[in-house]
C-alpha positions in Angstrom: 12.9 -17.3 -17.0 16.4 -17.9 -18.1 16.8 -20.5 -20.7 16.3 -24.0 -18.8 15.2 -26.3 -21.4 11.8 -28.0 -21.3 10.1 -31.4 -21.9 8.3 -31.6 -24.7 10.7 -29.8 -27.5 12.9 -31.3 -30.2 16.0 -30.0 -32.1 13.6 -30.0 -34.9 12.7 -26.4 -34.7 9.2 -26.1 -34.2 8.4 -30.0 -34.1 6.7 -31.7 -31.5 9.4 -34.5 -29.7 6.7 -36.8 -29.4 8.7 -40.3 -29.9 6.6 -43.4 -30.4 6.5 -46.1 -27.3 8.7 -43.3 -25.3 6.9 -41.8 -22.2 9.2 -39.3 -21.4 9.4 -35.6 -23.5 13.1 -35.1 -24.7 13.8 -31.4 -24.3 16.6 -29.9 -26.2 15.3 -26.1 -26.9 14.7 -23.1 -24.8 11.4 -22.8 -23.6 10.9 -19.5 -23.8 11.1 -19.3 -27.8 8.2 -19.1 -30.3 9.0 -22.2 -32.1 9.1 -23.7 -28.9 6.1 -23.1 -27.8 4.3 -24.0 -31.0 5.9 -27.2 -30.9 4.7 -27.8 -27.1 0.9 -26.9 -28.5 1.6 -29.0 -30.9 2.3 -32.0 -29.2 -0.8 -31.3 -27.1 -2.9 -31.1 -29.7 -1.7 -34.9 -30.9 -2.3 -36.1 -27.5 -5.8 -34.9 -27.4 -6.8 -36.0 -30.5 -5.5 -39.8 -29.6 -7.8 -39.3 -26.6 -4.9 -38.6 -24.1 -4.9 -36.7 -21.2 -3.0 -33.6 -22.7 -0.4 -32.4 -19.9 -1.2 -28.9 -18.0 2.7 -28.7 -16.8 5.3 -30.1 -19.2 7.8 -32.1 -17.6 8.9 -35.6 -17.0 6.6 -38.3 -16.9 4.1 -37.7 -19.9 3.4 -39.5 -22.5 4.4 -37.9 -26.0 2.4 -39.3 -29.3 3.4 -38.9 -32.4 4.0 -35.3 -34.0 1.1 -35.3 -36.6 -0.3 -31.7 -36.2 0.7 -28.7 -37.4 2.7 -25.9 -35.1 0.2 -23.7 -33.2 0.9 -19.7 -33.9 2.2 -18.2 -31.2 -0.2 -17.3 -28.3 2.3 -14.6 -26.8 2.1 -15.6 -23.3 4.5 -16.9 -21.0 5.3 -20.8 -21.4 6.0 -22.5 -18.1 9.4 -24.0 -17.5 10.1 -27.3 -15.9 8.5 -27.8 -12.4 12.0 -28.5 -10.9 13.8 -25.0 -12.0 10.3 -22.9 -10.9 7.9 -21.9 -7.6 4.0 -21.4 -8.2 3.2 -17.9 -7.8 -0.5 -18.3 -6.2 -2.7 -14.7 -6.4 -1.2 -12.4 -4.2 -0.8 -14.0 -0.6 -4.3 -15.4 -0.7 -4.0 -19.4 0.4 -4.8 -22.0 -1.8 -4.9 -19.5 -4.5 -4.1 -21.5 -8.2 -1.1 -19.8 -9.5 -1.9 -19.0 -13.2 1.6 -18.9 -14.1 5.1 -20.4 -12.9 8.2 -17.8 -12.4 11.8 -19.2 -12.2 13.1 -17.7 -8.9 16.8 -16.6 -9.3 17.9 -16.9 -5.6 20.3 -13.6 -6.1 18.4 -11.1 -3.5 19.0 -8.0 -5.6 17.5 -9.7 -9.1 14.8 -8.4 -10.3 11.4 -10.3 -9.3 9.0 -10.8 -11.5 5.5 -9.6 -10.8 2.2 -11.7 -11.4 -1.0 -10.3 -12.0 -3.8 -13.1 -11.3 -7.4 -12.0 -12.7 -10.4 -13.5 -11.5 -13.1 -13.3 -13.8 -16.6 -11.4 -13.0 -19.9 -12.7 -13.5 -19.3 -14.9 -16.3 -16.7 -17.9 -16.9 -14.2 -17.0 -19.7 -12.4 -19.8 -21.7 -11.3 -17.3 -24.7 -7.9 -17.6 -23.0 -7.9 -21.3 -23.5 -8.0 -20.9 -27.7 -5.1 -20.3 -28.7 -6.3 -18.6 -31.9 -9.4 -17.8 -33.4 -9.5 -21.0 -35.4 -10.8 -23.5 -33.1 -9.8 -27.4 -34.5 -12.0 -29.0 -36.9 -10.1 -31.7 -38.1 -8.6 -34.6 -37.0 -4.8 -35.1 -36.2 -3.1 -35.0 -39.3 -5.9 -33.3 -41.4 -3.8 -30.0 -41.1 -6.0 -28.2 -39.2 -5.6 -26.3 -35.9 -6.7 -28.1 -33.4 -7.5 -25.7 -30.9 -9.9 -26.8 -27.8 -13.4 -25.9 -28.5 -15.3 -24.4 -26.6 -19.2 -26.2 -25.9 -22.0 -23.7 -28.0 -24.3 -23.7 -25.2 -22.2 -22.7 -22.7 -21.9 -19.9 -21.1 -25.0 -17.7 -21.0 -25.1 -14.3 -19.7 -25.9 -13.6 -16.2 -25.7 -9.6 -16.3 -25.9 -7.3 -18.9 -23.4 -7.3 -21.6 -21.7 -4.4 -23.9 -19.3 -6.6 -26.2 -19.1 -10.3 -27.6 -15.8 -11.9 -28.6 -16.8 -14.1 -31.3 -14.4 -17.0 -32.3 -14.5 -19.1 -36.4 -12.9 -22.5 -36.7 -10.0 -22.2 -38.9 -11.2 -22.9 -42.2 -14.1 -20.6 -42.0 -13.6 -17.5 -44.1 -14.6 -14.8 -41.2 -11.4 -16.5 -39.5 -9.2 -14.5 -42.1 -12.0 -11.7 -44.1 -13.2 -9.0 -42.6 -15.8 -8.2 -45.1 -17.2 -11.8 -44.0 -16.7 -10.9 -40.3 -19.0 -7.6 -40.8 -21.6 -9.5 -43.1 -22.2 -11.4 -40.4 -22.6 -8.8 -37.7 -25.0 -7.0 -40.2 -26.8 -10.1 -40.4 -27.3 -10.9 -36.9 -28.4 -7.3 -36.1 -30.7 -7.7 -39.1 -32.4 -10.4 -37.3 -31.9 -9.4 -33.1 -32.7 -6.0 -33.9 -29.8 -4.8 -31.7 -27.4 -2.0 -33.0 -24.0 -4.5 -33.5 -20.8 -3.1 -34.7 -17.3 -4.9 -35.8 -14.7 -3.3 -33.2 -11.3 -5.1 -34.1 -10.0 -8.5 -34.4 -8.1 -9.4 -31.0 -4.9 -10.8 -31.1 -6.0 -14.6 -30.5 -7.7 -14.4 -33.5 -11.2 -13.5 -32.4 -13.3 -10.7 -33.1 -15.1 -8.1 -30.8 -18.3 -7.2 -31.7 -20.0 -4.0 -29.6 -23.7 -4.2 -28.7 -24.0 -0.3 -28.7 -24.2 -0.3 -25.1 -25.3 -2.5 -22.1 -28.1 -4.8 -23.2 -30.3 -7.2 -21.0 -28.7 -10.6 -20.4 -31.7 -12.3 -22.2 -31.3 -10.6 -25.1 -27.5 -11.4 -25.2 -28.0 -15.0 -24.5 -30.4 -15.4 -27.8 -27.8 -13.1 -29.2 -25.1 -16.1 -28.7 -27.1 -18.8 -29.2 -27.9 -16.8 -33.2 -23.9 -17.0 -33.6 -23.2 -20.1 -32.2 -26.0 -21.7 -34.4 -23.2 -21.3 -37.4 -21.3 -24.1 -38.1 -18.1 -22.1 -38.8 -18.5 -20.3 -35.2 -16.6 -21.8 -32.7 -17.6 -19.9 -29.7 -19.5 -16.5 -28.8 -19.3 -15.6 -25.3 -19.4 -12.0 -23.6 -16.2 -9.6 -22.8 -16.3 -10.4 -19.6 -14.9 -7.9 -17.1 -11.4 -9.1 -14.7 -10.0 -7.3 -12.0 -6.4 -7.9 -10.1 -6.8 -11.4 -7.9 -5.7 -8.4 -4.3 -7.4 -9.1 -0.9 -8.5 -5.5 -0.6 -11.5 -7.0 1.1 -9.7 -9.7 2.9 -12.1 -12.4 4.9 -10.5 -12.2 8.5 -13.1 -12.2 10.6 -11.4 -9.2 12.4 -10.4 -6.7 9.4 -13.0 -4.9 10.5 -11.4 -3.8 13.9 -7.9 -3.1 11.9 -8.3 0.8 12.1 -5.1 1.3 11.2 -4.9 0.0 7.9 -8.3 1.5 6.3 -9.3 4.8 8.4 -9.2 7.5 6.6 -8.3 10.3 9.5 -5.5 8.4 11.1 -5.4 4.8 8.5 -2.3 4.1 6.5 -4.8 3.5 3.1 -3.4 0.0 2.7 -6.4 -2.1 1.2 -5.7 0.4 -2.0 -1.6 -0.5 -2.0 -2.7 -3.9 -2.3 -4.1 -3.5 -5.6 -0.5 -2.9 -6.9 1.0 -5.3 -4.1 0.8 -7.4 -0.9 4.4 -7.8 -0.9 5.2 -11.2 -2.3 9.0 -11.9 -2.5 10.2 -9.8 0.0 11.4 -10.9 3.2 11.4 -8.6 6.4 13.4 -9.8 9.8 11.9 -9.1 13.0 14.5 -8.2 15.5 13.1 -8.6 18.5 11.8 -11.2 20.9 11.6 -14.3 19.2 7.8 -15.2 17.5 5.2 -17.8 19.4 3.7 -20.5 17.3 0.2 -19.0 16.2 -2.1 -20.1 13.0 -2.6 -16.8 11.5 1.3 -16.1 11.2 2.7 -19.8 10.4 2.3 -19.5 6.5 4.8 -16.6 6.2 7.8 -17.4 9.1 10.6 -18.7 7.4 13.5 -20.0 9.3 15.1 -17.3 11.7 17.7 -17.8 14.0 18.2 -17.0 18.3 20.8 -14.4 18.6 20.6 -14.1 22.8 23.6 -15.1 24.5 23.2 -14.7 27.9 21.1 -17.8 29.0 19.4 -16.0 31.7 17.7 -13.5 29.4 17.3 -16.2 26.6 15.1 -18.2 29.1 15.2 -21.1 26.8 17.9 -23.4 28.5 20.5 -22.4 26.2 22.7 -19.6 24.5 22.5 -18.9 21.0 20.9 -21.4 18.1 18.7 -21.8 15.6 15.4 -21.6 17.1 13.9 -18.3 17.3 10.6 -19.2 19.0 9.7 -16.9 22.0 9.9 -18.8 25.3 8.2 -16.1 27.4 10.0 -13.2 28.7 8.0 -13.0 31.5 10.0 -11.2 34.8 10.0 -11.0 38.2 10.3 -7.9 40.9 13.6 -7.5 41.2 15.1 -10.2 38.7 16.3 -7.3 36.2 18.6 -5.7 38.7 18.6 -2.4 40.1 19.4 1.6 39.1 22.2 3.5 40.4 19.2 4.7 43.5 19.4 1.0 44.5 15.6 0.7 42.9 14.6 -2.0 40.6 14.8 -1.9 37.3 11.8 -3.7 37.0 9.7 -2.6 40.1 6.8 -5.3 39.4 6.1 -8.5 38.2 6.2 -8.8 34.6 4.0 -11.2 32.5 5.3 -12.2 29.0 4.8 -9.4 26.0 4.9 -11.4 23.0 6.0 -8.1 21.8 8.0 -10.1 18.3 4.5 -12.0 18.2 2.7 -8.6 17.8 5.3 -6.9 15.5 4.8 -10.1 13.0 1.1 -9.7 12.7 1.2 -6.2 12.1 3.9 -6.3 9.1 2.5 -10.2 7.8 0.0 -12.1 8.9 -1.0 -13.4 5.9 -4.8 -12.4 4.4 -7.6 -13.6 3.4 -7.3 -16.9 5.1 -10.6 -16.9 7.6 -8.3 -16.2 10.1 -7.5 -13.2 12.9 -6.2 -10.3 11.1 -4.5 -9.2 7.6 -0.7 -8.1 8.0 0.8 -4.7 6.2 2.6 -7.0 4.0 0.1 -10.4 3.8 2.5 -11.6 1.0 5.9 -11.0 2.6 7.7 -13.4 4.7 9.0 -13.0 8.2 12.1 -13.8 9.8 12.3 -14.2 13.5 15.7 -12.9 14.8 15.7 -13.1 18.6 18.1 -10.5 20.0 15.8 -9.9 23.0 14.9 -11.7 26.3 14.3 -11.4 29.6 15.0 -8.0 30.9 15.5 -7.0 27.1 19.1 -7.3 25.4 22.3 -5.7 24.6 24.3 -4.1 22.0 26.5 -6.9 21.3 23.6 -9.1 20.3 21.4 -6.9 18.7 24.6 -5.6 16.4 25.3 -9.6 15.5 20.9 -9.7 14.9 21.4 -6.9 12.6 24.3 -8.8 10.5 22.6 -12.2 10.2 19.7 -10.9 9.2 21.5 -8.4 6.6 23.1 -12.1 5.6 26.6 -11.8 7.1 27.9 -15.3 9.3 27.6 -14.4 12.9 29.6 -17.5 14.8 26.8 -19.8 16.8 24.1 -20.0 14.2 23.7 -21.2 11.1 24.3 -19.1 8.1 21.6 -17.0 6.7 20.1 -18.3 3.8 17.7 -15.7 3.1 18.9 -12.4 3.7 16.4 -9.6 4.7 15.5 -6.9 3.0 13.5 -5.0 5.7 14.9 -5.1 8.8 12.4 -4.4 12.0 14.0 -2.8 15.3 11.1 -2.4 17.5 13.3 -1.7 20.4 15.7 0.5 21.8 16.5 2.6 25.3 17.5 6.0 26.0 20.9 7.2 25.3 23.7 7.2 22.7 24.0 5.4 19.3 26.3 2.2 20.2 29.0 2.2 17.1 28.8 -1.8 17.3 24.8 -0.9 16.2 26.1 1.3 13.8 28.4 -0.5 12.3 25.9 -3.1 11.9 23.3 -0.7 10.2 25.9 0.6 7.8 26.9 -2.7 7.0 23.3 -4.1 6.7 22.3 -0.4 4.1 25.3 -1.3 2.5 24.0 -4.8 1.3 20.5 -3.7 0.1 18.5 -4.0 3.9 16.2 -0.9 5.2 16.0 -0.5 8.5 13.5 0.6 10.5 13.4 1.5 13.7 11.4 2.9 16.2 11.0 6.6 18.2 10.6 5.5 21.7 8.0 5.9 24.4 8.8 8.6 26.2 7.2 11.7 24.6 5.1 11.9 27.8 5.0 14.9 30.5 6.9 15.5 33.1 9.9 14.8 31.0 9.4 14.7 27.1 12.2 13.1 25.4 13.0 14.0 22.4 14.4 10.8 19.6 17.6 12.5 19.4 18.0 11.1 23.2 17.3 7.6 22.2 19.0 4.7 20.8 18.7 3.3 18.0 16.7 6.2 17.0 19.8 8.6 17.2 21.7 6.4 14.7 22.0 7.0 11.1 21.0 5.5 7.4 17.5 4.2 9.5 14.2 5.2 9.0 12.7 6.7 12.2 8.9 6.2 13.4 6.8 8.0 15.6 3.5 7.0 16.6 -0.5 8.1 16.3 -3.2 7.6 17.7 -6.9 6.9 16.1 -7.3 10.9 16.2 -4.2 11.6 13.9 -2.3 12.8 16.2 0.9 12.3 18.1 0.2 9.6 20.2 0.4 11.2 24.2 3.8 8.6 24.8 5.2 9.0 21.4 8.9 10.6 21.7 9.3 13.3 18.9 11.7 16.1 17.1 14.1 13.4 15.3 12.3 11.6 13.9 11.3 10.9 9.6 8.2 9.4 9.8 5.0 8.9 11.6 2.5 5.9 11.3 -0.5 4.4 13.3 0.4 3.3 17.0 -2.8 3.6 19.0 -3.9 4.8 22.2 -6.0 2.6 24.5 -6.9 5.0 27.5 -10.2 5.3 26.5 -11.2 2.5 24.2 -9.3 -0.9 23.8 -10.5 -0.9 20.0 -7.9 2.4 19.9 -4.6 0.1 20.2 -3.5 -1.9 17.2 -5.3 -5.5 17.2 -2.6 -8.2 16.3 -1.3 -11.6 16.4 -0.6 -12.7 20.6 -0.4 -15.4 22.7 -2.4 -16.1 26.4 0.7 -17.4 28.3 1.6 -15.0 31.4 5.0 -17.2 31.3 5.5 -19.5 29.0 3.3 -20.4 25.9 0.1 -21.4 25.8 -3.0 -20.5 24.0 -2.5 -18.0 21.1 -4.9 -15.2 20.8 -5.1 -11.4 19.4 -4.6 -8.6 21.5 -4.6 -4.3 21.1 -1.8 -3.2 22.2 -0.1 0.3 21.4 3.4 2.2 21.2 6.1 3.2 18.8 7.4 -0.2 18.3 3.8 -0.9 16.5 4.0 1.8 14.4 7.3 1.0 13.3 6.2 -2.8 12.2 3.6 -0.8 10.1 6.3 1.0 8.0 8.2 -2.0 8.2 5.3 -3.5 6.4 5.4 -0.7 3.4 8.7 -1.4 3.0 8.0 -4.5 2.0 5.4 -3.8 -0.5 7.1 -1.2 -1.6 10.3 -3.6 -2.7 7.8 -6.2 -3.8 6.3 -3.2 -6.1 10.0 -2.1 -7.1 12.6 -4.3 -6.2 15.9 -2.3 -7.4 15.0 1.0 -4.7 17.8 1.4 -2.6 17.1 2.3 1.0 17.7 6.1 0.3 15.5 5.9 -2.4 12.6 4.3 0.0 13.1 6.8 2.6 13.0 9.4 0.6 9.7 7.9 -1.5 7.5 7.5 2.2 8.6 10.9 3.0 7.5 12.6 -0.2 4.2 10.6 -0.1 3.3 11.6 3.2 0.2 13.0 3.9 -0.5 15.5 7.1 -0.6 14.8 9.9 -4.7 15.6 10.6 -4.3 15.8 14.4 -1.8 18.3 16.5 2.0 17.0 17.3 4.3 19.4 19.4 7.3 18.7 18.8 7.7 17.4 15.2 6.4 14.2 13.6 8.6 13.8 10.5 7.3 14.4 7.4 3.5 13.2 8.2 1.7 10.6 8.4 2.7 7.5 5.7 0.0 6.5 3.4 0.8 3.1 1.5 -1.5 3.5 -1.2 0.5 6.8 -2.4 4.0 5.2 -1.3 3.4 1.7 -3.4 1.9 3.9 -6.1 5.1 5.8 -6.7 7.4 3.1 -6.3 5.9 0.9 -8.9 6.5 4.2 -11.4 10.1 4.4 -10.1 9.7 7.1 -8.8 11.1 7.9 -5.5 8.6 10.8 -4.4 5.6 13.1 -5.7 7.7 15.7 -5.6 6.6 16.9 -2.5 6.3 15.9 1.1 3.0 16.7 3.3 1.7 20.1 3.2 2.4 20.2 7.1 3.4 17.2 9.0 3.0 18.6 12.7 -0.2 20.6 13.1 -0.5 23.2 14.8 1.3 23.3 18.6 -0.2 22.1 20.7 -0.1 22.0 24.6 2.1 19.3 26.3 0.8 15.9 26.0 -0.9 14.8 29.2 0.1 12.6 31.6 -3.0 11.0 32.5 -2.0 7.5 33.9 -2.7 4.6 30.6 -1.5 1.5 30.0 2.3 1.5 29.1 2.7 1.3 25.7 5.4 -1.2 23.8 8.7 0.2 24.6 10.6 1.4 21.4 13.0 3.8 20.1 13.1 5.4 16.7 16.1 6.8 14.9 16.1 9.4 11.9 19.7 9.9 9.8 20.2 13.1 11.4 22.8 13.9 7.9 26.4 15.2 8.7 26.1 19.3 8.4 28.1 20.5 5.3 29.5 23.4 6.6 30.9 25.0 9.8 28.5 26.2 12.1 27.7 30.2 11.8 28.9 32.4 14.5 26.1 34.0 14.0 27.0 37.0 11.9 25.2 35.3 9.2 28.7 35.3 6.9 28.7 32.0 6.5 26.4 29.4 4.6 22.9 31.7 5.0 23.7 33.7 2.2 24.4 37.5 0.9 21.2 39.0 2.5 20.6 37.1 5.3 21.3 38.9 8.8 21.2 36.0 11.3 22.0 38.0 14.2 18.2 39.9 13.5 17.0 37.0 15.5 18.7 37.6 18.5 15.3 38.1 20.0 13.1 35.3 19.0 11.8 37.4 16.4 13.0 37.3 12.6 12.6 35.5 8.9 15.5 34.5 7.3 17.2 32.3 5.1 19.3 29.5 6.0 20.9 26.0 5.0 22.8 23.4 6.8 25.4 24.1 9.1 24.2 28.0 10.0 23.8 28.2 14.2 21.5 31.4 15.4 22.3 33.0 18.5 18.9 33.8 20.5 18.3 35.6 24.2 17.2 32.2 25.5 13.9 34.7 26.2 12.2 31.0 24.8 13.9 28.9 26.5 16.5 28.4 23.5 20.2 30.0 23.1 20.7 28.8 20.1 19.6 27.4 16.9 21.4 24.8 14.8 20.7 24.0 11.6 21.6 20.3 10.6 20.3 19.9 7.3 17.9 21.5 4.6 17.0 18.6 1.8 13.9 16.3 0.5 11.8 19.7 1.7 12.5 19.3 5.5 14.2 21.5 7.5 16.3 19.6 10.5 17.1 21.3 13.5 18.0 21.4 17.1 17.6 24.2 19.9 20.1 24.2 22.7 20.2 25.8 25.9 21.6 25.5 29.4 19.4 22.6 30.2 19.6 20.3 27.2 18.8 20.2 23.8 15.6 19.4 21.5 15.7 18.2 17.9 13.0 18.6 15.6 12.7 17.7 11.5 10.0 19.5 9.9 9.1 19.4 6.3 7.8 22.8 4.7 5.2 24.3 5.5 4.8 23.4 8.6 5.4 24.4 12.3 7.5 23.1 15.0 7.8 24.2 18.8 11.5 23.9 20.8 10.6 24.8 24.4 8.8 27.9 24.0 10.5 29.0 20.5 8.0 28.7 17.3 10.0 27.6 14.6 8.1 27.9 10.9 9.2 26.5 8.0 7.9 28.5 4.9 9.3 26.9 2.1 12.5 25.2 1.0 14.8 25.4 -2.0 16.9 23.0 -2.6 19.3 23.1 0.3 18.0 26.7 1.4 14.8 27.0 3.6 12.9 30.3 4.7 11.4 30.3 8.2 10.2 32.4 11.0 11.2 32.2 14.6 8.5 33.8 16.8 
């Protein structure tokens, strides 16, 4: 909270500042110490008994009476600092939400946030917090007494059946400081209820907690109270109520229900349990991409982005660069894209508008819990808008200067970032090599605290399966790579594969609409117009939903670095339930495992998935389906550590290991990065390379004549190149066993 001083507090340690015919606290101590605080309660306690209104934020502006009560004890929570040094904390993301304490917000993006817990009582109303101590005022101002609010002796009653009571005694009552007295009492009252009472312990406040030896009926708990509070020298009985965390695990948006993809068990990234930890409050994630439409269920969380497209065609919003990031449209005609090296167009059909930015928004952050559409990954996070894409998509140069604003570096055009990201979404990519511009950039953005994720692309599907190694950004490094799923578990039929680290709910909608990903969308074919929700499906959507952990996983833990994250949602994936040829990563992410870890500081369980392919499986189909959102993904494929084996098995493997044994498909052996085995290409692989062993995943690529295919596959687990089955059996450190077959 830092030690801002607050209104309210003299130099007179522990004395209330009240000065006579002066509406205005003086402040001169830190708020945050015990005297002060007692002097604070003090002063309240003068201004109620003068019949004032007592103050509920201390600040300017209220009136301060003179100091004629004693110093409240301590009551060990926080105090709240001035309203002009602080931002209200409201329960986790939910609107209109009272905060039930204020947090001084240092604007330093690696600080350490602070992390609220709001309680909502069940059942029955609780005031015990409201008594500061167990002595609830008797006297007067100036009669030396506490003078503690009390609490009305009728109220409340018990609605449900009870175990405990918390039994409060004004301050000059003798069970307020005997606990011979306490118990008399409790024998007393069980004399006369006939119910098995017990002294458990005097509570902190002051109060005591009496058990009922068990559950008993509300009836008989209410004439239980009403016995206690019949004694002068009780200032309140009222049952141990029950609290829970103040999370939208059950969220009211009228379309939670359809959000398979959050709660499913087979194929659902198990966030409604992360958000008992989380919903990802203070962290903000920037969504490269398109721009954002206007739409009620994601205008809470949008914070000021800025346009990054320079080329005013593509931008399609009468200008270059600036600082409005709102989507246009991105609508296209036949033709308008340009054409391939064949002379065909790039975009052979008219194009309506995606609102693809729109979609990625609502699946990492549409806030919850507000009657409205559909709960975000991340309700509590906020989203940046940077626009790097338009009209017939975007290009290196921009995307590489989207990446740098957003990681909070001055990019000439736009004004300067004035909350850097600490997720950054790339739902967006094309095949080929990793630009060094975008690499740069990503290095750059790691370097100052940003994750990025990116996405595996779309074109997993036959004829031609494309591995991510083959597509940009997915083939960069320091990223975090996603493949897709659909409602099944498994690899979703256009998901690219191999490369990849991670794989998390796309969709598939060939059969059923319901199948895609439901999110945030807008009606317009060109420009704006109506918004609305819409299913939609592809990589890019996964990758907003790990986007999304990311965020909650930072809010959860703000000091993990981005290694430290990628390494934690690997660990914590679960399998993949479903088949996936090719390799999916290390399984399918599970939030509620992820957040879990993170808030303990630690990275990982110890151990990825089980098996994050499934079994192979034959080639995906290629059944016509509506095209999924175009996106690439990207894993860290890491720098090998050692030359690559000729072979002979003489270098890195081992003493032991005979690489050349597999020279027909057929062997087990040990290796570790760098080692290359030689095979008959029988397969339809010549050789083997080993990139890396490490985090329990094995990554590799097979090359032949015709190309090459990557695949990362944690152990055990089973991955196909071509025809070659490669299985992991276990890893070591940075040795793995496996089996070619």
């Amino acid at each position: 909270m830092g030690n801002t001083p607050v209104s309210g507090l003299s130099s007179k340690h522990g004395q209330a500042c009240c000065v006579p015919e002066v509406v205005r606290c003086q402040n001169k101590l830190p708020h945050r110490t015990a005297a002060a605080r007692r002097a604070r309660l003090a002063c309240s306690s003068s201004l109620a008994t003068r019949g004032m209104n007592t103050p509920t934020r201390w600040g300017h502006g209220h009136p301060c009476p003179p100091a004629t009560a004693e110093a409240q004890p301590n009551r060990g929570g926080r105090s709240r600092p001035r309203p002009d040094s602080t931002v209200s904390q409201p329960g986790f993301g939910m609107p209109g939400a009272d905060p039930l304490e204020r947090q001084t917000v240092n604007p330093h993006r690696k600080s350490r946030r602070g992390r609220i817990l709001v309680a909502t009582a069940l059942g029955t109303t609780l005031l015990v917090g409201a008594v500061t101590t167990a002595m609830a005022g008797q006297g007067s101002s100036g009669s030396g007494n506490s003078a503690s609010p009390v609490l009305p002796k009728s109220a409340p009653t018990a609605s449900e059946p009870v175990s405990d009571l918390v039994i409060g005694y004004k301050s000059k009552a003798q069970e307020a400081h005997s606990e011979t007295a306490v118990r008399a009492g409790i024998s007393a009252a069980a004399a006369k209820t006939g119910l098995k009472l017990s002294y458990e312990r005097r509570l902190s406040v002051g109060a005591v907690l009496v058990s009922l030896g068990g559950a008993q009926p509300a009836k008989d708990v209410t004439k239980l109270m009403d016995h206690f509070r019949a004694d002068p020298d009780v200032a309140y009985a009222v049952p141990n109520g029950h609290m829970q965390a103040q999370s939208v695990t059950s969220p009211n948006d009228p379309r939670f229900a359809e959000q398979w993809d959050l709660t499913e068990p087979t194929a659902g990234m198990n966030v409604q349990d992360a958000w008992g930890t989380t919903t990802g409050k203070g962290v903000t994630v920037a969504v490269l991409d398109d721009g954002i439409a206007k739409h009620s269920d994601l205008d809470a969380n949008v914070i000021q982005g800025a346009d990054l497209v320079s080329n005013t065609f593509t931008a399609n919003d009468g200008d270059g660069r600036d600082d409005d990031p709102s989507d246009p449209g991105d609508g296209v005609k036949k033709g308008e894209c340009g054409k391939d090296l064949g002379g065909k167009p790039l975009r052979p059909e008219d194009e309506p508008s995606s609102w693809h930015g729109t979609h990625m928004a609502g699946i990492i952050a549409a806030p919850s819990d507000n009657g409205n559409g559909i709960a975000g990954v991340a309700p509590g996070a906020k989203l940046e808008p940077v626009r790097v894409l338009g009209r017939c998509g975007g290009n290196d140069a921009d995307i590489s200067d989207g990446i740098m604003w957003a990681a909070g570096e001055h990019v000439d055009g736009v004004s300067d970032n004035q909350t850097p990201a600490n997720v950054i979404n790339m739902s967006l990519g094309s095949k080929g090599d990793c630009s060094p511009i975008v690499q740069s950039a990503i290095d750059k953005a790691v370097q100052l605290g940003s994750t990025v994720v990116v996405a595996a692309g779309n074109r997993g599907k036959e004829p031609a399966p494309v591995d991510a190694s083959q597509f940009t950004p997915a083939n960069c490094k320091n990223i975090i790579t996603v493949a897709a799923a659909d409602r099944e578990g498994n690899r979703a039929e256009y998901s690219n594969f191999g490369q990849v680290d991670i794989t998390a709910p796309g969709g598939d909608i060939r059969k059923n609409d319901g199948d895609g990903i439901l999110s945030t969308f807008n009606s317009g074919t060109g420009a704006p117009a109506a918004e609305n929700f819409a299913f939609e499906v592809g990589t890019s959507q996964a990758t907003a939903h790990v986007s999304g952990l990311v965020a909650l996983m930072l809010s959860a833990n703000p000091e993990l670095t981005p290694a430290e994250i990628k390494t934690a949602i690997q660990a914590n994936a679960r399998p993949i339930p479903g088949k996936c040829d090719g390799g999916c990563g290390a399984g399918l992410a599970d939030a509620a495992k992820t957040v879990a870890a993170a808030a303990k500081g630690v990275p990982g369980s110890g151990s990825p998935s089980d098996s994050a392919s499934g079994s192979p499986s034959d080639s995906p189909s290629d059944s016509a389906s509506d095209s999924p959102s175009d996106a690439p993904a990207s894993p860290d494929a890491p720098p090998t550590t050692s030359a690559p084996s000729d072979g002979s098995g003489s270098e890195g493997a081992g003493a032991g290991t005979d690489l050349s044994a597999c020279l027909h498909d057929s062997c087990q052996v040990e290796v570790t990065g760098g080692d290359t085995i030689q095979l008959d290409g029988a397969d339809g692989v010549d050789e083997l390379e080993i990139n890396s062993v490490s985090a329990n995943a094995v990554d590799m690529t097979g090359a032949s004549g015709s190309g090459s295919q990557s695949a990362k596959q944690s152990a055990p687990g089973t991955s196909q190149l071509n025809n070659l089955v490669v299985d992991i059996i276990k890893v070591d450190g940075d040795r793995a066993t496996i089996r070619l077959s």
